[in-house]
C-alpha positions in Angstrom: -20.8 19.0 -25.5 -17.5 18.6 -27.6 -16.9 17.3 -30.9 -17.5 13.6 -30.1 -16.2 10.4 -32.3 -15.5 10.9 -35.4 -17.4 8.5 -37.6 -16.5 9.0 -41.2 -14.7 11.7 -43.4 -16.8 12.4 -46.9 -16.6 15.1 -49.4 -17.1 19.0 -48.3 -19.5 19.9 -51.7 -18.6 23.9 -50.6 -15.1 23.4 -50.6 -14.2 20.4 -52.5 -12.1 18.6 -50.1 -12.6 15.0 -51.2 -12.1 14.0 -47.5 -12.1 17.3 -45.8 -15.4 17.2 -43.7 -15.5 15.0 -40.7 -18.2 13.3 -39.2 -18.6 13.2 -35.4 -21.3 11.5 -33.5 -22.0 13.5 -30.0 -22.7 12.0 -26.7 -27.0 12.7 -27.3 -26.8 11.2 -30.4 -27.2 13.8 -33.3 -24.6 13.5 -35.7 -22.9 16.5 -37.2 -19.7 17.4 -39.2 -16.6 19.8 -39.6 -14.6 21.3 -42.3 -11.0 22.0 -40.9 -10.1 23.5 -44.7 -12.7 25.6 -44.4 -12.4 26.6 -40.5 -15.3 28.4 -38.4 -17.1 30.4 -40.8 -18.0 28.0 -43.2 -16.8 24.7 -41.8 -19.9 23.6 -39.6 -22.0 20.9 -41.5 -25.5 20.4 -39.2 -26.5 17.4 -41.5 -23.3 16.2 -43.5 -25.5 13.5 -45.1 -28.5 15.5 -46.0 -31.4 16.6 -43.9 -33.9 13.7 -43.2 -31.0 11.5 -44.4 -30.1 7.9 -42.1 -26.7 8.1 -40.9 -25.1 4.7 -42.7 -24.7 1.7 -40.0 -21.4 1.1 -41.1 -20.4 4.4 -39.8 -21.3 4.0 -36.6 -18.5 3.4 -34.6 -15.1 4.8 -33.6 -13.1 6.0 -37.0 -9.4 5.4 -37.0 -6.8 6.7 -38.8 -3.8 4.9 -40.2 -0.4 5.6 -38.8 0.5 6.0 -42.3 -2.9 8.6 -42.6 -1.5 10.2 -39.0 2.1 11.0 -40.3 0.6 12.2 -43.2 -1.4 14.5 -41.3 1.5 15.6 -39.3 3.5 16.2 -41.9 1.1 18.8 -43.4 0.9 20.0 -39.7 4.7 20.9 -40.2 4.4 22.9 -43.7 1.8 25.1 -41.4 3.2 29.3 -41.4 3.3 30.2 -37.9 1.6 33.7 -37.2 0.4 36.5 -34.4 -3.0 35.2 -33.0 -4.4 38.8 -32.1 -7.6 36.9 -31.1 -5.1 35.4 -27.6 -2.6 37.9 -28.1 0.0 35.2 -28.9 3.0 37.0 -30.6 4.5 35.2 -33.0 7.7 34.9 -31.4 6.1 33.3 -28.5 4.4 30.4 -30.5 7.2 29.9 -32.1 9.4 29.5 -29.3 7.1 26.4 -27.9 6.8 25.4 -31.8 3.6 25.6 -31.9 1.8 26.0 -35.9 -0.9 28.0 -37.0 -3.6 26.9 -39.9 -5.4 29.3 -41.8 -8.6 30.0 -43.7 -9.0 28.2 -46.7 -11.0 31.6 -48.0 -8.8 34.3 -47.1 -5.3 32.3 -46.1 -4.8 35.1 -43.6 -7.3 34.5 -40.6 -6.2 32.2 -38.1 -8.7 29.5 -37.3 -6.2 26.9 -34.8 -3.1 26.6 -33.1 -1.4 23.5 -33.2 0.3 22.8 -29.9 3.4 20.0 -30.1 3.5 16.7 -28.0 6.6 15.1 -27.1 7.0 11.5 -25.7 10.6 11.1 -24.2 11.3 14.6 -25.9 10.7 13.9 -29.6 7.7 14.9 -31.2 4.6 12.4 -30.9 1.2 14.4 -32.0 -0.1 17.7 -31.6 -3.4 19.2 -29.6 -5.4 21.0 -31.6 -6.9 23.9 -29.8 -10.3 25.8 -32.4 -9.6 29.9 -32.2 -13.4 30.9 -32.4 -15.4 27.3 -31.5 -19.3 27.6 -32.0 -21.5 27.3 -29.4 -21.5 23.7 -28.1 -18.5 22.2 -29.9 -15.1 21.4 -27.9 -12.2 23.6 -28.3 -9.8 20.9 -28.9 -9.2 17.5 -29.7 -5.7 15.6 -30.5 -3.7 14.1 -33.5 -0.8 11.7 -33.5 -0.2 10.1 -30.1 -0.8 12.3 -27.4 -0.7 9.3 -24.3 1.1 9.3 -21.4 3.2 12.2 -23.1 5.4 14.7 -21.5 4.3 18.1 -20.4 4.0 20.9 -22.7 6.8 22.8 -23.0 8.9 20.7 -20.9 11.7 20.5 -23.0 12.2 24.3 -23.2 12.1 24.3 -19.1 14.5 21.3 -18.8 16.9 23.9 -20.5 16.2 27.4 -19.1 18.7 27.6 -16.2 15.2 29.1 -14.2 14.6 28.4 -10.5 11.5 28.4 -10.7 8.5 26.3 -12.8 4.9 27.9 -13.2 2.4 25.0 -14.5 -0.7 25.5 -16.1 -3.5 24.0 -16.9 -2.9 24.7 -20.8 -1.1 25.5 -23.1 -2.1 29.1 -24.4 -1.7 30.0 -20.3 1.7 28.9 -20.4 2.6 30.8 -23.4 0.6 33.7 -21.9 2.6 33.5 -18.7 6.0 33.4 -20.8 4.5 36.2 -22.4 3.9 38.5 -19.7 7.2 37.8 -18.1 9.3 39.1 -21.5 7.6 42.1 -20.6 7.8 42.8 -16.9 10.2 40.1 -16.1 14.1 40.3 -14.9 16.5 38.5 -17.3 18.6 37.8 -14.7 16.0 35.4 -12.7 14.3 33.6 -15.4 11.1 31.2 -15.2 10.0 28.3 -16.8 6.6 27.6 -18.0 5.0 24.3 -18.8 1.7 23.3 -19.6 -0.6 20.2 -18.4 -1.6 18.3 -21.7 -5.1 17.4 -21.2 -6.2 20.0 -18.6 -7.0 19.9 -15.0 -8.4 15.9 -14.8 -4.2 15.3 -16.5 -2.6 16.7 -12.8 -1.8 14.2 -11.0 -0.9 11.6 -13.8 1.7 14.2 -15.7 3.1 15.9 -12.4 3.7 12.4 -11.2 5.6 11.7 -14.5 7.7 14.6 -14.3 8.2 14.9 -10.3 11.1 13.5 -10.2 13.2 16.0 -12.7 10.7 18.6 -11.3 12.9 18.4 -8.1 15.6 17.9 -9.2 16.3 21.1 -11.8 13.6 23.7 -10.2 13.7 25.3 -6.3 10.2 26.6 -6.8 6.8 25.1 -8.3 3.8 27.5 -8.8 0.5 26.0 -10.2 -1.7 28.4 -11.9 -5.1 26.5 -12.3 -8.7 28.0 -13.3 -10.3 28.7 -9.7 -13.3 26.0 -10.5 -13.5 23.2 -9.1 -11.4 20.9 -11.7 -8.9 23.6 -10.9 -8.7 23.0 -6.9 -9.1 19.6 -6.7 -6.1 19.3 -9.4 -4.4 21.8 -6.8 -5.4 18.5 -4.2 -4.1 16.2 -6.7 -0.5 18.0 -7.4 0.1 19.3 -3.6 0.4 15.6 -3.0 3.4 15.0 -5.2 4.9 18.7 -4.8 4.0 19.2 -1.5 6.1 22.4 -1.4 4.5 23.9 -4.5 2.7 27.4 -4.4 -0.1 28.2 -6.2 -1.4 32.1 -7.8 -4.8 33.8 -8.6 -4.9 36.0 -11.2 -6.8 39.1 -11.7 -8.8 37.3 -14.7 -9.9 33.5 -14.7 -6.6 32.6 -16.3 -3.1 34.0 -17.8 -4.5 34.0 -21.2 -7.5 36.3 -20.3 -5.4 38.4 -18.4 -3.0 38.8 -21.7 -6.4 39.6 -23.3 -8.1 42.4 -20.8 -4.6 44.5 -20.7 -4.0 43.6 -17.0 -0.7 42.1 -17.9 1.2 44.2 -15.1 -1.3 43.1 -12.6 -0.6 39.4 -13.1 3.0 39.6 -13.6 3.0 41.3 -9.9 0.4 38.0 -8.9 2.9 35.9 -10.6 6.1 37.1 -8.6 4.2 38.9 -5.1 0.9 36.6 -5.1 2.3 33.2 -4.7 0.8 31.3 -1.5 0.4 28.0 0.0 -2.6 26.3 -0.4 -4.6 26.0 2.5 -3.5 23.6 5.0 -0.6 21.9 3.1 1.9 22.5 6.0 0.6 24.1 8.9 -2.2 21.4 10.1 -3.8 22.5 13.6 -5.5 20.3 16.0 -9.0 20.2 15.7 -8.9 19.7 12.1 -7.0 15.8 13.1 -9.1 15.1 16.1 -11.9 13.8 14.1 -10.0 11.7 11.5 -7.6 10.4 14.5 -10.7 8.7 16.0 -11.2 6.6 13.4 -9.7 3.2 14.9 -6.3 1.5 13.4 -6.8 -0.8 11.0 -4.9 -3.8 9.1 -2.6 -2.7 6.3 -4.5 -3.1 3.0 -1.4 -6.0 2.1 -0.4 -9.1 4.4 2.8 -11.1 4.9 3.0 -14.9 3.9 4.2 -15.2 7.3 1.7 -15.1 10.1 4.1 -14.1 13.4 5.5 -11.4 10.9 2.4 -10.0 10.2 1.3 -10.1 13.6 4.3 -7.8 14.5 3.7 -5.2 11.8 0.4 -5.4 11.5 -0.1 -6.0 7.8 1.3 -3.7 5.6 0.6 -0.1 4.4 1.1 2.3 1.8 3.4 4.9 2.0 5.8 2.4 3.7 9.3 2.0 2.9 10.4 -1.6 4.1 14.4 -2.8 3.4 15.3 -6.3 4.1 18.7 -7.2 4.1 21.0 -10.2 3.4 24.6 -11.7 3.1 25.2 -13.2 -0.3 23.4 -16.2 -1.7 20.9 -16.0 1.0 17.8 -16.5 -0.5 17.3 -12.5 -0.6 16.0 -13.0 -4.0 13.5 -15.8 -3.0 12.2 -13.7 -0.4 11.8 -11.0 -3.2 10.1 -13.6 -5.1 7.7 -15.2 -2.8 6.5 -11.8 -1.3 5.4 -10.4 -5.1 3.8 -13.6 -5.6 2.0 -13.3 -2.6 0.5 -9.9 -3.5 -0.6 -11.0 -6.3 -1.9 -14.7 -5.4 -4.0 -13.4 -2.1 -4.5 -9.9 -2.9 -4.8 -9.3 -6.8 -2.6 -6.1 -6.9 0.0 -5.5 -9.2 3.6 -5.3 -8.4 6.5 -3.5 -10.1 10.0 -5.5 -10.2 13.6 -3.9 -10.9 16.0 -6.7 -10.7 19.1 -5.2 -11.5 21.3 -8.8 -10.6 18.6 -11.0 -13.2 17.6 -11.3 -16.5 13.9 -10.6 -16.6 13.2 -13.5 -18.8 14.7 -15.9 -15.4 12.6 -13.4 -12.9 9.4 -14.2 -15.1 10.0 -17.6 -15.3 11.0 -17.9 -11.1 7.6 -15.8 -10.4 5.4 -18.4 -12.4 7.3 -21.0 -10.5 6.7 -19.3 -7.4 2.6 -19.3 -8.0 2.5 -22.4 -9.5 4.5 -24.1 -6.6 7.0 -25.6 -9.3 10.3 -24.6 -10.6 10.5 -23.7 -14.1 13.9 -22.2 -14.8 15.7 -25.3 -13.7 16.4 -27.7 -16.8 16.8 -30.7 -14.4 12.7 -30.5 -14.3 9.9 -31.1 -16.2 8.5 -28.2 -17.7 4.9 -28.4 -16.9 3.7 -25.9 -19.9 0.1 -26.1 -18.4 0.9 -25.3 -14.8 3.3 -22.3 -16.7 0.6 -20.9 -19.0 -1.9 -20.9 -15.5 0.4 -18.9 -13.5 0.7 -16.9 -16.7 -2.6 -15.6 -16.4 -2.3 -14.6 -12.8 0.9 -12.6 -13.7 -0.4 -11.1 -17.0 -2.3 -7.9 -15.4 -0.4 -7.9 -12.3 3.3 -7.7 -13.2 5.5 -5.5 -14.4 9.6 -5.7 -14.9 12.0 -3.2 -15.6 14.8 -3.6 -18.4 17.8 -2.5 -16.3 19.5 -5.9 -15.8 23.2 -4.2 -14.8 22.2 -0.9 -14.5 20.8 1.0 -12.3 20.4 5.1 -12.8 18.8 6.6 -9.6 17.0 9.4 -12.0 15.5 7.1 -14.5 14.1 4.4 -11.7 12.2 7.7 -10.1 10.6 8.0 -13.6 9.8 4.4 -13.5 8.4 4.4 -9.8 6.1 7.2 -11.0 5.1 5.9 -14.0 4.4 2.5 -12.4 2.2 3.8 -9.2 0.1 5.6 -12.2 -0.5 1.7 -14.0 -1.5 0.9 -10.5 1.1 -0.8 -8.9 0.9 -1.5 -4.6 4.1 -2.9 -4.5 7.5 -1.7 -5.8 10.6 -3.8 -5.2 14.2 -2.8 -5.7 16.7 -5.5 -5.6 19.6 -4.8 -5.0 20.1 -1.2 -4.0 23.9 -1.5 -3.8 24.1 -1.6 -7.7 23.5 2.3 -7.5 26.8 2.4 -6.2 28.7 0.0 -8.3 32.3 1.4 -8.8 32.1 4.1 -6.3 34.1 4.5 -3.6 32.6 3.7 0.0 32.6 6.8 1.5 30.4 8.3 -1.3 28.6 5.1 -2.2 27.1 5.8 1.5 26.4 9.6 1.0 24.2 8.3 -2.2 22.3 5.7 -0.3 21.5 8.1 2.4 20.1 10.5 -0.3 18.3 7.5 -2.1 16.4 6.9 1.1 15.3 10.1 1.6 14.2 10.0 -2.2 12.7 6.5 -1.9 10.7 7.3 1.5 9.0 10.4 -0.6 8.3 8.7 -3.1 6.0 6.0 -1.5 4.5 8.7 0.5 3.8 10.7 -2.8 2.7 7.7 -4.9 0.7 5.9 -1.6 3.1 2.9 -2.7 5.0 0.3 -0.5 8.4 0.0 -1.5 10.6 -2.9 -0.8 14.6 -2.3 -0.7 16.8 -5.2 -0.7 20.3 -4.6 0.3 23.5 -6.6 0.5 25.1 -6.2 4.0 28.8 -5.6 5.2 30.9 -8.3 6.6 30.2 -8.8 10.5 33.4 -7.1 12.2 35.6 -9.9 13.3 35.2 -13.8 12.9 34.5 -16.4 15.2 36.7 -19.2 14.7 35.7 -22.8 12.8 35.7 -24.8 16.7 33.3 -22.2 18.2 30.8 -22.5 15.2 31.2 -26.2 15.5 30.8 -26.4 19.1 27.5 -24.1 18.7 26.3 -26.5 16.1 26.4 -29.6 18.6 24.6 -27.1 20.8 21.8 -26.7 18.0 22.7 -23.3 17.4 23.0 -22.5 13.5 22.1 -19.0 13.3 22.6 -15.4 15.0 26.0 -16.4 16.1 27.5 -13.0 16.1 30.8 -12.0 14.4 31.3 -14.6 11.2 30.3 -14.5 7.6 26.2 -14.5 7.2 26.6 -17.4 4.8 28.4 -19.1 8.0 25.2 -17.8 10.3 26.3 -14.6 11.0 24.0 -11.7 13.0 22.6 -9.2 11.1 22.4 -5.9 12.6 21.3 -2.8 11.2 24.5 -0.9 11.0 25.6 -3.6 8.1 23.2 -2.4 5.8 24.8 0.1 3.1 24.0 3.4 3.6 22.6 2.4 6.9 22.4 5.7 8.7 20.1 7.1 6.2 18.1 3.7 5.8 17.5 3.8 9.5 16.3 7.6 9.7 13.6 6.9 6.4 12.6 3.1 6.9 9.5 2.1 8.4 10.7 -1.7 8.7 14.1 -2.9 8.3 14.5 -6.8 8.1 17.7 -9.3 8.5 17.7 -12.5 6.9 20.1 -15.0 8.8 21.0 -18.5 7.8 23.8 -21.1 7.6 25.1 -22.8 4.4 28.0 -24.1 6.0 28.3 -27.5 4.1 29.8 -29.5 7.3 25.9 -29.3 8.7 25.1 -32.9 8.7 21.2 -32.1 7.9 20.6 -30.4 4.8 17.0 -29.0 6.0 18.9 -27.0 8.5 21.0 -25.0 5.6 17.3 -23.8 4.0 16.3 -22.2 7.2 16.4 -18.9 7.3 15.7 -16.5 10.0 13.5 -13.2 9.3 15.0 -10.9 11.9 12.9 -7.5 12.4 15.1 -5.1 13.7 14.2 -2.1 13.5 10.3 -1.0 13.6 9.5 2.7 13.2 5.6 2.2 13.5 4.8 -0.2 16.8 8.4 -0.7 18.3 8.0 -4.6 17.5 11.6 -6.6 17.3 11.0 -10.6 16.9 12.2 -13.6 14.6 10.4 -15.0 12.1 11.6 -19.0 10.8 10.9 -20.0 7.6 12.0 -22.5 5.3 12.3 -22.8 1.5 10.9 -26.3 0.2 13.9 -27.3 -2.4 11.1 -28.9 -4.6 8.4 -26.2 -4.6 11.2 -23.4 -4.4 8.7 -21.9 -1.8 8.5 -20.1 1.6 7.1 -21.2 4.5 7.2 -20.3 8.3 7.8 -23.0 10.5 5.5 -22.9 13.3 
């Protein structure tokens, strides 16, 4: 049983706190209350109305604090002395150093009674998580002030800025500060460790590593998880091995670092720390037998379909965990395609969908997407603006979209944050477009080395996050260029696209070696798609210059190559196949 929701804050008669002793109702019912002036030995109130008193209806629901009320609160926090808590063993220099705060008793202003543990967001402070020293019998040990959501690890700034290979996480935070601890002691200065801390426990794992996974691999070789050995521990062990695959994990002589700090077996879990470190059980070495059984269960559909029937023939739907690039000359329609496939997912499907556009102003992406569901075009001013139609496919996109603010950038680091952060709102569907913009300014030869390394990135990702990820690319020139009389002998021939070596906008072939970074691309894809067309204004039939072919050339899962026509509908600004 913990605390529960607080209720109410009245007067503490005993103390003489005019708002000191808080009311909590708990999950069976009974309300009780709290002194945090007065602390453990005097603070617990088993009828803070009176016995045989009614609790007061208006009482009864979820009490909220002010932000004024909250940054009054944490500014008190701040004016708190920070001490040794014998009671964990926590020097004082250790608290300090992960700026944690100590209150005292009211009655002897000596005795520790909680330790205040910081919460950053983006690495400024945000709240703290308040963890009781010496909690009765059936009351939580913690509970939060400020804003303590979708916050940053514990500790994480200090780690960011260690210089250590290597990152121990635990599930909180007086294990961390224990494991920091015990490595001042038996530890080498010259290979130092980082400690962080999960900030709501085990059930947090998946949602915080995913956060920081990103920066995880990127600054630290090593990842050790130190969990309790229940089962919240091991299934968060489940939950983090499948976003740090690599990671370790260590038992420890005692049920955790803190209680190790606290028996005197210091020594033995430093050697745990550094000697103990395995692999959890089956996270790279999988045998046989234990895949015969899941490898009869027949193939299936992916979860997501194409708006194109022959192309979802050939691929079979799609999955998670794919990677899928489609690639284009310039002016192609590219972004259309982008367009109608989100649309699609979320029309058909009900699944959200993630959007970096880094070539479009969100507002005109919004507007194109609502267009797109709607079957009308609302970002042209040479139309009506039908505000009803708009405010229906509003309602469609309201759950199920969301766009990210880097019209004109694009920084590699901070769009893995973002692909973490939106696989944990719940997005299916990811779509970069275009990925060239990483490269913007940098010379070819290196522009190619960091699209071969954003592939490999990109490809783990959707594996770790169980996310499909669509890349759009802009392509290289087709090598050579076949002369204005051949295309216009081809066209008399009916031949508009796929006509080898001339400009795509001309109907050029697409191959794969066009794409940027192409090398890499083909090693991680799962699907890699062309678009081909022809805008050449000396077609006498304008419906020919909005066909497009969908080309799939290369096909990782089932070995499938075809074409796919479509055409887009000037007046819905829609996507069809053409059967």
């Amino acid at each position: 049983m913990g605390l529960g929701v607080q209720i109410d804050e009245i007067k503490h008669d005993l103390c003489g706190g005019s708002t000191s002793l808080k009311v909590f109702k708990q999950p069976d019912g009974r309300v009780d209350g709290y002194c945090f002036r007065c602390g453990p030995a005097k603070g617990f109130v088993r009828h803070p109305y009176g016995e045989g008193e009614p609790v007061p209806e208006i009482n009864v629901k979820k009490f909220k604090k002010t932000p004024e009320e909250i940054a009054e609160e944490m500014k008190e926090i701040s004016t708190f002395k920070v001490v040794e808590v014998e009671e964990r063993r926590l020097r004082q220099a250790t608290l300090e150093k992960f700026g944690a705060k100590v209150s005292l008793s009211e009655y002897d202003g000596q005795t520790p009674t909680a330790i205040y543990w910081p919460i950053t967001k983006e690495s400024s402070l945000s709240g703290y998580i308040v963890k009781l020293i010496n909690p009765p019998e059936g009351y939580s040990k913690a509970w939060n002030i400020g804003d303590t959501r979708d916050c940053d690890l514990i500790g994480w700034n200090i780690a960011k800025q260690s210089g250590a290979n290597t990152l121990y996480i635990t599930e909180g935070p007086e294990d961390m500060a224990s494991i920091d601890r015990i490595f001042e002691i038996y530890g080498d200065e010259k290979y130092p460790i980082a400690v962080v801390s999960l900030p709501h426990g085990a059930g947090s794992a998946r949602h915080y590593i995913s956060k920081a996974a990103p920066d995880i691999k990127k600054l630290f070789k090593k990842v050790v998880l130190n969990f309790d050995p229940d089962k919240a521990g091991e299934d968060a062990i489940k939950e983090a091995l499948l976003i740090l695959p690599d990671a370790y994990s260590v038992t420890l002589p005692f049920k955790d670092a803190n209680e190790c700090l606290k028996e005197g077996a210091s020594k033995a879990a430093h050697k745990q720390l550094v000697w103990g470190l395995y692999h959890p059980k089956n996270t790279n070495l999988v045998f046989a037998p234990s895949l015969h059984d899941l490898g009869r269960k027949p193939a299936e559909w992916g979860e997501l379909t194409w708006p194109f029937p022959t192309l979802n023939d050939l691929t079979r739907g799609i999955r998670p965990a794919e990677t899928i690039y489609i690639g284009a000359g310039v002016k192609m329609g590219k972004t259309e395609l982008r367009d109608e496939l989100a649309a699609h997912f979320i029309r058909s499907h009900d699944v959200k969908v993630m959007m970096a556009s880094f070539e479009e102003p969100n507002v005109k992406t919004y507007k194109k997407m609502a267009g797109k569901l709607a079957s009308k075009i609302f970002h042209d001013p040479k139309r009506y603006f039908d505000e009803d139609a708009y405010d229906e496919a509003g309602k469609l996109l309201a759950n199920n979209l969301a766009l990210l603010n880097v019209y004109q950038r694009a920084d590699k680091e901070a769009v893995m944050v973002d692909i973490a952060a939106a696989a944990e709102w719940g997005a299916k569907a990811i779509f970069l477009d275009p990925i060239t913009n990483f490269t913007n300014g940098v010379p070819a030869g290196e522009a190619n080395t960091i699209l071969q390394g954003l592939a490999q990135d990109w490809s783990s990702a959707a594996r770790d996050y169980n996310i499909t990820l669509f890349i759009f690319c802009h392509l290289k020139e087709p090598e050579g260029n076949l002369s204005r009389d051949s295309r216009t002998r081809l066209y008399s021939e009916g031949k508009y696209v796929g006509l080898g070596a001339c400009p795509h906008e001309r109907g050029g072939t697409v191959e794969s070696a066009q794409f940027a970074g192409s090398r890499g691309m083909m090693r991680s894809c799962d699907y890699m798609l062309g678009i081909e067309g022809n805008k050449d204004p000396e077609i006498d039939d304008p419906r020919i210059r909005n066909v497009r072919n969908l080309v799939l050339l290369e096909d990782r899962v089932y070995g499938e190559t075809g074409i796919v026509p479509i055409y887009w509908n000037k007046e819905t600004a829609r996507f069809a196949e053409i059967k």
